[in-house]
C-alpha positions as CSV (number, residue, x, y, z in Angstrom):
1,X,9.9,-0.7,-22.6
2,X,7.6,1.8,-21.2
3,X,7.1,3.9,-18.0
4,X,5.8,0.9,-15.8
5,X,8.7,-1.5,-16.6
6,X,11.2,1.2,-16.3
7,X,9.9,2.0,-12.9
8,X,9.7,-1.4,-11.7
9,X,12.7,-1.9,-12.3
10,X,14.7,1.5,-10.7
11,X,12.3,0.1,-8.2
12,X,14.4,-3.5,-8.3
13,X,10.7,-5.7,-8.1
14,X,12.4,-9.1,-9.0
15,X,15.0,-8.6,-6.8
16,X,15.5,-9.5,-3.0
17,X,15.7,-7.3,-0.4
18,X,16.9,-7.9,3.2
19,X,16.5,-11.6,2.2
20,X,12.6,-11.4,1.5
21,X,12.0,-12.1,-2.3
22,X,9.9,-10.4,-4.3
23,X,7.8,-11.8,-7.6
24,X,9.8,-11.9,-10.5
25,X,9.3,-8.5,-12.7
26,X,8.1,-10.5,-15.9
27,X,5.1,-11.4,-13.8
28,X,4.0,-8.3,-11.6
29,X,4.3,-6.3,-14.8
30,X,1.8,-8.0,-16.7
31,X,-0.3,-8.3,-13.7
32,X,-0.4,-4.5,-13.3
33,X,-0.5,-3.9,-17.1
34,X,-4.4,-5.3,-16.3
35,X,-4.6,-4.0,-13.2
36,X,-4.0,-0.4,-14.8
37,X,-6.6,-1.3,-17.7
38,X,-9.0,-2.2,-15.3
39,X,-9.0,0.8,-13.3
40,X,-9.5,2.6,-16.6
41,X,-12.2,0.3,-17.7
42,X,-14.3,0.8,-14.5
43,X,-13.0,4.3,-12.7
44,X,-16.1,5.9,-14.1
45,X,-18.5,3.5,-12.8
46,X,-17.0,3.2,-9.5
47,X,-15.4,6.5,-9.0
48,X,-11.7,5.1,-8.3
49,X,-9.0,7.1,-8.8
50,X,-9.0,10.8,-9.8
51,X,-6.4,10.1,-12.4
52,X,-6.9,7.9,-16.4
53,X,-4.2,7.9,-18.2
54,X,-2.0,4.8,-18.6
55,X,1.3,6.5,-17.3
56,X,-0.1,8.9,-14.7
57,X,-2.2,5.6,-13.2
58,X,1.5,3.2,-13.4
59,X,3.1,6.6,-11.3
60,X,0.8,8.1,-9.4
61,X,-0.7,4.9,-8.0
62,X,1.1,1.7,-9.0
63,X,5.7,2.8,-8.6
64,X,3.8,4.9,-5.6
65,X,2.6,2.1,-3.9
66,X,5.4,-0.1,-4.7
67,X,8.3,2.7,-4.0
68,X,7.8,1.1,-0.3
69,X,9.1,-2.4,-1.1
70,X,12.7,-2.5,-0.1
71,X,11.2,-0.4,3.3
72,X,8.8,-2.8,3.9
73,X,11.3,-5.4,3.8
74,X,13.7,-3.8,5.9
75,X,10.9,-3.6,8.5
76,X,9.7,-7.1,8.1
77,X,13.3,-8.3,8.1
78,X,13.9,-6.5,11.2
79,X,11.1,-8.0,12.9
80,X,12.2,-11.6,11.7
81,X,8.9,-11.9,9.7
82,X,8.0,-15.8,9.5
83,X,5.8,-16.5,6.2
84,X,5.1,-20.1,6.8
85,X,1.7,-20.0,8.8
86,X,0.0,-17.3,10.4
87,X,1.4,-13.9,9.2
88,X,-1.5,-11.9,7.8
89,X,-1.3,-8.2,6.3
90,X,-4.0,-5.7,5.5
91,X,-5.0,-2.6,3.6
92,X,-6.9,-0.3,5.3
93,X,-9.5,1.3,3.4
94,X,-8.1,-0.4,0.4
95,X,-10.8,1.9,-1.8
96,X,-9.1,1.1,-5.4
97,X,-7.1,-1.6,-4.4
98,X,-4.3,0.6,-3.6
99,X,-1.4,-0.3,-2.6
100,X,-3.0,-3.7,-1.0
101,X,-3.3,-5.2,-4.7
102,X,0.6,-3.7,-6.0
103,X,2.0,-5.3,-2.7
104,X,-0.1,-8.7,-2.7
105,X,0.9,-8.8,-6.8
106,X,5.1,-8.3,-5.2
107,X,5.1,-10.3,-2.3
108,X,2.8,-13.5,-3.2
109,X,3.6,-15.1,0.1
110,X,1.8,-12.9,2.1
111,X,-1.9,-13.5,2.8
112,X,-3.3,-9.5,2.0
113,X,-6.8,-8.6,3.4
114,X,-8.4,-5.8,2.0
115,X,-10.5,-3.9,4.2
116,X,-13.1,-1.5,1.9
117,X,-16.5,-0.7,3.7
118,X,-18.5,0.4,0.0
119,X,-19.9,-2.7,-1.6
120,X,-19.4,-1.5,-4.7
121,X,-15.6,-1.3,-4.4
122,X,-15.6,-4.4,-2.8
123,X,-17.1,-5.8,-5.7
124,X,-14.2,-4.6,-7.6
125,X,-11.2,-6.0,-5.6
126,X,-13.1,-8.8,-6.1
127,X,-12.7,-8.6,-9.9
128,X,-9.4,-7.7,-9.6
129,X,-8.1,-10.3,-7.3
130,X,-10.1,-12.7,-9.6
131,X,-8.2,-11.4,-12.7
132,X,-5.0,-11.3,-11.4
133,X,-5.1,-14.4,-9.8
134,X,-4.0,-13.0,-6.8
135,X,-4.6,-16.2,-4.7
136,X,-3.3,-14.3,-1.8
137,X,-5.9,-11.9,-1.6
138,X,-9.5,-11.5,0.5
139,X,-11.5,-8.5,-0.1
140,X,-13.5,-8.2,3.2
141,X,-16.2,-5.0,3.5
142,X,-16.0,-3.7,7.0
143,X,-14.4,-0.9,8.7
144,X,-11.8,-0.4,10.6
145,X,-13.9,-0.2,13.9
146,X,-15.1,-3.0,13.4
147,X,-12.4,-5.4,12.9
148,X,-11.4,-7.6,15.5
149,X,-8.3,-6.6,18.1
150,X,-4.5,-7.8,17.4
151,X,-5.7,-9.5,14.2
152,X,-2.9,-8.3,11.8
153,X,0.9,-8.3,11.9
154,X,1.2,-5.6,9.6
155,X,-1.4,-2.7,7.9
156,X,-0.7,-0.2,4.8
157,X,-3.0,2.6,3.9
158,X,-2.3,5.4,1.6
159,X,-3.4,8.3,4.2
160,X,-4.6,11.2,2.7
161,X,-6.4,12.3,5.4
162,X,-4.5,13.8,8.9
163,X,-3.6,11.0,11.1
164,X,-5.4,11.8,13.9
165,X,-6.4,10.7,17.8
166,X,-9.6,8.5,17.0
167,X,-7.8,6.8,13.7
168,X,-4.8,6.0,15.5
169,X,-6.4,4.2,18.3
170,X,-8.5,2.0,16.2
171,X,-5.3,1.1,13.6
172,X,-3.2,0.3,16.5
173,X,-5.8,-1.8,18.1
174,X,-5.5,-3.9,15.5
175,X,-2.3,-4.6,15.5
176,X,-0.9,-7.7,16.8
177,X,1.7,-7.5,19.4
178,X,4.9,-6.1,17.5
179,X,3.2,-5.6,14.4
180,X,3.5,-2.2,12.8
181,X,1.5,0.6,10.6
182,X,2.9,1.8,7.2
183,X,1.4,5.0,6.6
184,X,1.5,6.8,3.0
185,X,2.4,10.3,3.6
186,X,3.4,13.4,1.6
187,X,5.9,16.2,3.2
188,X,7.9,15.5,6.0
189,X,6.9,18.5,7.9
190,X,3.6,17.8,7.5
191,X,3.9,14.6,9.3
192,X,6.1,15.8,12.4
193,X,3.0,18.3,12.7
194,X,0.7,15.5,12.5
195,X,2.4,12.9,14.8
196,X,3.3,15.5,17.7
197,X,-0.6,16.7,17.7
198,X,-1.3,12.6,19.1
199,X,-2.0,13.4,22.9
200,X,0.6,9.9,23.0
201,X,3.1,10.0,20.0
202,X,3.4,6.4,19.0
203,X,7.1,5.3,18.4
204,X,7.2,6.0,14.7
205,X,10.0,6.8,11.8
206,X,9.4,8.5,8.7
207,X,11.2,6.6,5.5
208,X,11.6,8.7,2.6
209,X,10.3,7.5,-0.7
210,X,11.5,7.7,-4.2
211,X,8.7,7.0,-6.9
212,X,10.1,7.0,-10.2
213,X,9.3,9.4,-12.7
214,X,7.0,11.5,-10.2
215,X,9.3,14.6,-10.0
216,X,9.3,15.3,-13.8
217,X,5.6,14.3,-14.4
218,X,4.2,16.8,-11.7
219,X,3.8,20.8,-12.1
220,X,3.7,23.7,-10.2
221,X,2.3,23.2,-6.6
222,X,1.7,19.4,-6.8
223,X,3.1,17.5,-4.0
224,X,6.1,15.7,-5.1
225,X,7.6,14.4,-1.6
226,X,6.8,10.7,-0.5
227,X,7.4,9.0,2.7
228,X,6.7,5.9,4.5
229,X,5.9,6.6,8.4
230,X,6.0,3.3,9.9
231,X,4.6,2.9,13.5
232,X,5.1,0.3,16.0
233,X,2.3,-0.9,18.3
């Protein structure tokens, strides 16, 4: 059927996990078949991703994002998650949409807020949310400084950059009581290094990540480890 169906499903979207269910796989697969041709159609004109082919975009950003479903479940499983009023989630410097639109796409019952300061992007996730009919979804331009304290019960960002002192603070502030982060990271060590620089080391555990297909569709020094670091406020 093709790399993203193959990876959705190693993945097991359609499936419960932890008793949260997710969307059935006939429907996030189309929806990210057009998310994938809109990021082609408009990565120029935004500046998006850095990647444009159909199967390294379903990899590299779409089973990457969603690799952290049964985690995310376990977590909000854990925490005895109520989706019947009130639970709220966010993307942090959602940029491409990524993962806040894969996730809100998996886990329709979630209201998803993603938080992009550049107008232009927010136009975008606009688009997107529009085409998708993600009814779930609210593309809101701000930054993270600037949102209000204890406002979400649970935020994901793909974190490129170092998680660091200043970062920390304001992503935790944020937090509701209990609520947790759900960091993107690469290499283990890397993140130990990280975490342990924090003048206070927020409780955290690192999840590893399997994202299918990215071991044999990356070369020479390209980073091929994935893990979740989830923190609790």
């Amino acid at each position: 059927m093709g790399i993203l169906h193959d990876g959705l499903c190693s993945i097991g979207i359609g499936n419960s996990f932890c008793g949260i269910a997710t969307a059935p796989l006939e429907e996030v697969e189309a929806k990210m078949e057009s998310y994938i041709a809109l990021l082609q159609e408009y990565n120029a004109k935004f500046d998006l991703i850095n990647t444009d082919g159909h199967d390294e975009i379903a990899i590299r950003h779409i089973l990457d994002s969603l690799s952290a479903v049964p985690a995310l479940c376990a977590e909000l499983s854990s925490r005895g998650a109520d989706f019947s009023g009130g639970f709220s989630a966010a993307d942090i410097g959602s940029g491409a949409g990524l993962p806040g639109i894969p996730l809100a796409a998996v886990f329709p019952q979630i209201p998803f807020t993603l938080v992009e300061r550049m107008t232009k992007r927010c136009a975008f996730l606009s688009h997107c949310a529009e085409e998708l009919s993600l009814k779930n979804v609210t593309v809101e331009e701000n930054q993270a400084e600037r949102l209000s304290q204890g406002r979400f019960d649970f935020c994901a960002f793909r974190a490129f950059r170092p998680l660091e002192k200043k970062m920390m603070k304001v992503l935790l502030r944020i937090l509701k009581d209990g609520g947790f982060l759900a960091a993107y990271k690469a290499r283990r060590v890397k993140i130990d290094e990280e975490m342990n620089s924090l003048p206070v080391v927020p409780q955290y555990d690192v999840v590893p990540l399997s994202v299918p297909f990215l071991t044999e569709n990356t070369s020479g020094d390209e980073e091929r480890e994935r893990n979740l670091v989830v923190m609790t406020r």
